[in-house]
C-alpha positions in Angstrom: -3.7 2.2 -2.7 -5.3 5.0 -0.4 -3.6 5.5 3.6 -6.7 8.2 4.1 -7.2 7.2 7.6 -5.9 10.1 9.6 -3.3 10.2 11.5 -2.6 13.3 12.5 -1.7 15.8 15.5 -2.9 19.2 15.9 -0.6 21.5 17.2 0.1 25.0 17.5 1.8 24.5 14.1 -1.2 22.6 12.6 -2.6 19.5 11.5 -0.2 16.8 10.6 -1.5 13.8 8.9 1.6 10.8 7.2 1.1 8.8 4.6 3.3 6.0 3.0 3.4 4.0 0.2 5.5 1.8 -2.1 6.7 4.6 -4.3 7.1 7.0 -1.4 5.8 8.9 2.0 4.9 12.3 2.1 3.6 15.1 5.5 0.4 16.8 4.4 -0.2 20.0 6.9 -3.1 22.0 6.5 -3.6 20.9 2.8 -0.1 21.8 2.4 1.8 18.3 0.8 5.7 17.7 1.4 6.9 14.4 -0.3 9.6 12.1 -0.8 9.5 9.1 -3.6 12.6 6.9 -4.6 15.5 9.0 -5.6 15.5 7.2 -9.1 12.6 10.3 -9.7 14.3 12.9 -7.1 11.3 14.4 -6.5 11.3 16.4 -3.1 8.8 19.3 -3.5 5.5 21.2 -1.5 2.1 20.7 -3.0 -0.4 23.3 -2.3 -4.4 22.6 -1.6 -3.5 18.8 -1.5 -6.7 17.2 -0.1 -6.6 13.5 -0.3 -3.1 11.6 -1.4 -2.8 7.7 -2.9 0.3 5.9 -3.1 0.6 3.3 -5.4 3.3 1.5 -7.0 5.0 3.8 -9.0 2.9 7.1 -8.4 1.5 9.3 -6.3 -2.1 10.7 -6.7 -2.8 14.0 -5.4 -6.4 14.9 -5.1 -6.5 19.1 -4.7 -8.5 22.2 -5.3 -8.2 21.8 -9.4 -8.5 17.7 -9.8 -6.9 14.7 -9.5 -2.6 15.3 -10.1 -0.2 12.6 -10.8 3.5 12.9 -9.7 5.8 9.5 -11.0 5.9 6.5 -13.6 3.6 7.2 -16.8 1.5 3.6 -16.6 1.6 2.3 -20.2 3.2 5.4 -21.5 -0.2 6.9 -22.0 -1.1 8.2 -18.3 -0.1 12.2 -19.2 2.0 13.4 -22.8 5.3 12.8 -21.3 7.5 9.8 -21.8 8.4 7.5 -18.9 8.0 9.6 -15.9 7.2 12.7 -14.4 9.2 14.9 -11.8 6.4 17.4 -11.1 2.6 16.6 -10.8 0.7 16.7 -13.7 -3.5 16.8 -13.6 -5.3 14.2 -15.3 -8.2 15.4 -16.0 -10.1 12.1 -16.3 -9.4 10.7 -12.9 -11.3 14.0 -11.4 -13.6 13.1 -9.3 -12.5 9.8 -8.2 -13.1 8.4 -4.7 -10.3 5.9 -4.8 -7.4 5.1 -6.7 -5.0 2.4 -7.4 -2.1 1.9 -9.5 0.7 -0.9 -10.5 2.9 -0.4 -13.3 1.1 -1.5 -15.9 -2.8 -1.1 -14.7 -4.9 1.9 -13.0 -8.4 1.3 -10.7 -10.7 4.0 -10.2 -14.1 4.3 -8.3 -16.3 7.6 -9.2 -19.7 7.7 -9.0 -20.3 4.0 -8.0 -18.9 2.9 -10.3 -15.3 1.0 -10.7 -13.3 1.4 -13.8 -9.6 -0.3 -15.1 -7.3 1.0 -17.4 -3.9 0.2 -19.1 -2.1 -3.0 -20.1 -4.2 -5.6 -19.6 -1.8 -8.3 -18.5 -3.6 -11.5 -17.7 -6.7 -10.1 -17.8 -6.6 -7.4 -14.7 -8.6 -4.6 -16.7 -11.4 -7.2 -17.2 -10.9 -7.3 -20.7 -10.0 -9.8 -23.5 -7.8 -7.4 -25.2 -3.7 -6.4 -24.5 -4.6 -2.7 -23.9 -7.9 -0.5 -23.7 -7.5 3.2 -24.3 -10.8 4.0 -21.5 -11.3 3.5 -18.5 -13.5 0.0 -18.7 -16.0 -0.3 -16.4 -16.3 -4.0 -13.9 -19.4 -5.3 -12.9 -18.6 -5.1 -9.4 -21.7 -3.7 -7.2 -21.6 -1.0 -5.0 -17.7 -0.6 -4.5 -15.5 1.2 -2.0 -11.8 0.2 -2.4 -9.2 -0.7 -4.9 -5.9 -2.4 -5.2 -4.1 -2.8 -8.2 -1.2 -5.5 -8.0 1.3 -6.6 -10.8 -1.1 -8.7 -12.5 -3.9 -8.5 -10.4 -7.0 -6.0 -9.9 -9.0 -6.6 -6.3 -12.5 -4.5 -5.6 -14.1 -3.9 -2.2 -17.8 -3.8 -2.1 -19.4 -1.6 0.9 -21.3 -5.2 1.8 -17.4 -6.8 2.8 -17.2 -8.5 -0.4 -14.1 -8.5 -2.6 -13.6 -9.7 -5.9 -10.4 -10.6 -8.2 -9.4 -10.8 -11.5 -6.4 -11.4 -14.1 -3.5 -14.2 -13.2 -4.1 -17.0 -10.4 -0.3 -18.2 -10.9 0.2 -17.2 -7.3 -3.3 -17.9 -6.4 -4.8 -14.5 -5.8 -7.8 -15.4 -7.2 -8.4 -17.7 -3.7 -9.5 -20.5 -5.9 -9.2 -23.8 -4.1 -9.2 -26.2 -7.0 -4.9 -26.9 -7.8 -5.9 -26.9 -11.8 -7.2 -23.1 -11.4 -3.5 -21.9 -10.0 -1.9 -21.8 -13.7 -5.7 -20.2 -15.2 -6.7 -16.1 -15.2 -10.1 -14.4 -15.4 -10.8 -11.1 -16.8 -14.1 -11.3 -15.1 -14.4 -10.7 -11.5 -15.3 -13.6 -9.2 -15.6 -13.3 -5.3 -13.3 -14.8 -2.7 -14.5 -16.8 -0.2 -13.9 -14.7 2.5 -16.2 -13.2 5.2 -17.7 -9.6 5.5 -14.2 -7.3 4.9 -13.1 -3.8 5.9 -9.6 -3.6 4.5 -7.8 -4.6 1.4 -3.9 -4.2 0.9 -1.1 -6.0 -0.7 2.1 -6.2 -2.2 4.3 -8.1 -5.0 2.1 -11.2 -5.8 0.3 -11.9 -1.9 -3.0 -10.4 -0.8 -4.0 -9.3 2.6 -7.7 -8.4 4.2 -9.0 -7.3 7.7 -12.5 -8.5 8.2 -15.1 -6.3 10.0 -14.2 -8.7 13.0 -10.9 -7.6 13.2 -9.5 -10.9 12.4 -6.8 -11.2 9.3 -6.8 -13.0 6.1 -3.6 -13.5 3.5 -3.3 -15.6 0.2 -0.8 -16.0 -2.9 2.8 -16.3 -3.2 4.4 -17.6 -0.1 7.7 -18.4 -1.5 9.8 -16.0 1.3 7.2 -16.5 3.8 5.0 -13.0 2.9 1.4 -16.0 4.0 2.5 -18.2 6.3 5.5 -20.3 6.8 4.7 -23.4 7.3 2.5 -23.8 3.9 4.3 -24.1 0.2 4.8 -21.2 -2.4 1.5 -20.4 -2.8 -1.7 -20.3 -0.8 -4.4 -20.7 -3.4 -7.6 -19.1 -0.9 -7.3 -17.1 2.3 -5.8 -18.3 5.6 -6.2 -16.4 8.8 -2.9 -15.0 9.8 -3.4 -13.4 13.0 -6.8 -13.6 15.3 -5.6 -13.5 18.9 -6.9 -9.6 19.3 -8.6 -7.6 17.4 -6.7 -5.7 14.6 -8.3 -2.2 13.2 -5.4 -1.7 10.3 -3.0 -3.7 8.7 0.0 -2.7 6.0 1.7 -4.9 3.2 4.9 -4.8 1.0 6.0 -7.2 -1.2 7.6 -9.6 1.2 6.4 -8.5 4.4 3.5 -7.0 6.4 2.5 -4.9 9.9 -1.0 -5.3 11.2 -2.1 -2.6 14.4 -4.4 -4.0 17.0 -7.0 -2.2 19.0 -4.8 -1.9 22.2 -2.2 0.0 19.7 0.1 -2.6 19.4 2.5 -3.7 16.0 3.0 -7.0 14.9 5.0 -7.9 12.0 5.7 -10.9 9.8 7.6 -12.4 6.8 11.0 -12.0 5.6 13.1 -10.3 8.3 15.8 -9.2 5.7 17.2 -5.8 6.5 15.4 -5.1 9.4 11.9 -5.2 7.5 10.3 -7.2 10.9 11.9 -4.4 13.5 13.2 -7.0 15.7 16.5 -6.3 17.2 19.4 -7.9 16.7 20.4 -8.3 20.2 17.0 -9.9 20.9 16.4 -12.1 18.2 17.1 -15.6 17.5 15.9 -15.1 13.4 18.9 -15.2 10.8 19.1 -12.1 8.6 17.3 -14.5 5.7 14.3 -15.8 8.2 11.1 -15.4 8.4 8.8 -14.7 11.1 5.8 -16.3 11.8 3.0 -16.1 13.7 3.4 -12.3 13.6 5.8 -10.8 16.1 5.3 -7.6 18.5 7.3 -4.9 17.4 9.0 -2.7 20.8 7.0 0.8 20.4 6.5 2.0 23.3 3.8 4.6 22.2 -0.1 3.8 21.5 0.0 3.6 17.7 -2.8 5.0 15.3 -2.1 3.6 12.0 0.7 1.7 10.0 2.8 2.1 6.6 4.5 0.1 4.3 6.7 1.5 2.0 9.3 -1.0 0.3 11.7 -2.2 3.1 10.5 0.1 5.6 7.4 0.2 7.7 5.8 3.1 9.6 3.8 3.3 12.8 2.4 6.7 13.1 1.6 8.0 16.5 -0.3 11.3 17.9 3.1 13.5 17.7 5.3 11.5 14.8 6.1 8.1 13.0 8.4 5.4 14.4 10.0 3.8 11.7 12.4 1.0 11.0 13.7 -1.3 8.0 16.1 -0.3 5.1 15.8 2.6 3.6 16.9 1.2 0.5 16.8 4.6 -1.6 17.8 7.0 0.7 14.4 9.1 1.4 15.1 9.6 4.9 17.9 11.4 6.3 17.5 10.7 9.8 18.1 7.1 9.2 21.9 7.1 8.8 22.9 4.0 8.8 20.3 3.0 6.0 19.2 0.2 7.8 17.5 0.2 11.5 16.5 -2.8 13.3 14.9 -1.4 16.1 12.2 1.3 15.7 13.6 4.9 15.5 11.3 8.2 16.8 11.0 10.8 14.5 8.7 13.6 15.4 6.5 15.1 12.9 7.7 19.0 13.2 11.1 17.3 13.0 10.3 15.7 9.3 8.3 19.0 8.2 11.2 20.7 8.5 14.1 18.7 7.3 11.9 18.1 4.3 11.1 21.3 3.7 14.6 22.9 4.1 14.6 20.3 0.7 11.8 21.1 -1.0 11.1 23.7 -3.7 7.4 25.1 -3.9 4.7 24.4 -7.1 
């Protein structure tokens, strides 16, 4: 999934922009890329030329002066020559050139040239495919597309007219069918949603979320800890609004929780509040550690936000002069979060995390 809105602050010391993902965060300066990812890879390290960055579900994607660079888990042990994983980046010379990429563990999206393409384990159908595997990168009838998101067992296309379209498993109802026999069927062909004209495409585990051009926002799939709505069963076969009482110019999803920003710069939140995911205070809620919230609630930042993060249990509002932050850091990625786990949101500015991470880092 690409975070390539910028957020950033330009200081005497430079241009800051943040990004976050599931499989990490990571502080590109001036083309210059610090990261963390989950310690299971123990890769801390500076990236030099770094130009664009996406963050999916096991990797990282580094787009640079030389191509397109992959740091992380080797999808369908077939991405780059090594087995399993990779501590340091290594280029992929096929994905140069790319405007967007997406990646889940088994599957990888790409758009280059107008053009979208899906590669890896087909499971369920995602690479659009009848076939288990496919060795190329197989091209979707999908016209004129913009944005990718690769779920477990699900591939979801942007067009630039608002349109997005879904293929592989509708178990959990991503493909927004409303007929109850289609929840247990899968497509490798794309088919639209019913949805109106959309902007923004995230997601996370099994659930879908989209911000229409209004500013309004849409969710569907598996509800079964409250990632859609509450009040509806485990899954929500086609999209419901979630939140329309403002307009909302970003929004951010994990696998059982998502942030939305509005126009004013406020967060909301909404979900499962395990661990401090929601950033609602102890003292002030009335939630249970094992609730959920719903409709979305206002996270306390007192700042004017820019743009929002999810990466596993922890979410990210990003500000002119540093990220606020709150949730469980589950593996340890952030040492200013010392008690793991923080309920309300915690400041960190960005010179602050340049430099703690790169008293870490080695250079490449």
């Amino acid at each position: 999934m690409s975070f390539f809105v910028k957020v950033q602050k330009r200081t005497a010391n430079g241009l800051y922009v943040f990004r976050a993902g599931e499989f990490g965060a990571c502080l590109l300066k001036d083309q210059t890329l610090a990261w963390k990812t989950k310690t299971f890879f123990q890769s801390k390290a500076v990236l030099h030329g770094v130009r664009r960055v996406w963050i999916g579900e096991r990797n990282m994607f580094f787009l640079t002066q030389r191509g397109v660079f992959v740091l992380g888990l080797n999808i369908a042990d077939r991405l780059f020559k090594n087995d399993g994983f990779t501590h340091e980046p290594v280029h992929v010379p096929w994905l140069d050139g790319a405007e967007d990429i997406a990646s889940s563990r088994h599957h990888l999206l790409w758009i280059r040239d107008g053009a979208v393409y899906a590669w890896g384990e087909n499971v369920r159908g995602c690479c659009g495919i009848s076939g288990r595997e496919t060795d190329e990168g197989c091209p979707l009838d999908i016209p004129d597309p913009v944005s990718v998101l690769a779920l477990p067992e699900n591939s979801l296309i942007l067009s630039r007219t608002g349109e997005v379209y879904a293929i592989g498993c509708n178990a959990n109802g991503i493909l927004g069918r409303r007929e109850e026999s289609s929840v247990f069927q899968w497509s490798n062909r794309p088919a639209r949603i019913e949805l109106p004209p959309i902007r923004q495409i995230v997601g996370g585990g099994k659930r879908a979320v989209a911000l229409s051009q209004d500013g309004k926002v849409y969710a569907w799939g598996r509800n079964k800890d409250g990632e859609v709505l509450c009040s509806h069963p485990f899954v929500v076969c086609c999209p419901v609004v979630v939140f329309d009482e403002e307009r909302v110019v970003d929004v951010a999803a994990g696998e059982r929780h998502a942030v939305l920003l509005t126009a004013s710069g406020r967060v909301y939140a909404w979900g499962e509040a395990l661990n401090g995911k929601l950033g609602i205070s102890s003292s002030k809620r009335t939630l249970s550690s094992y609730d959920h919230a719903f409709p979305p609630v206002l996270v306390d930042i007192p700042d004017r936000v820019q743009k929002v993060f999810v990466s596993g249990e922890m979410s990210f509002a990003a500000t002119e002069c540093g990220i606020w932050c709150w949730g469980r850091d589950l593996f340890e990625r952030f040492a200013f979060l010392k008690d793991r786990e923080k309920q309300d949101a915690l400041f960190v500015p960005f010179s602050y995390l340049e430099q703690s991470w790169q008293e870490e880092s080695r250079c490449l």
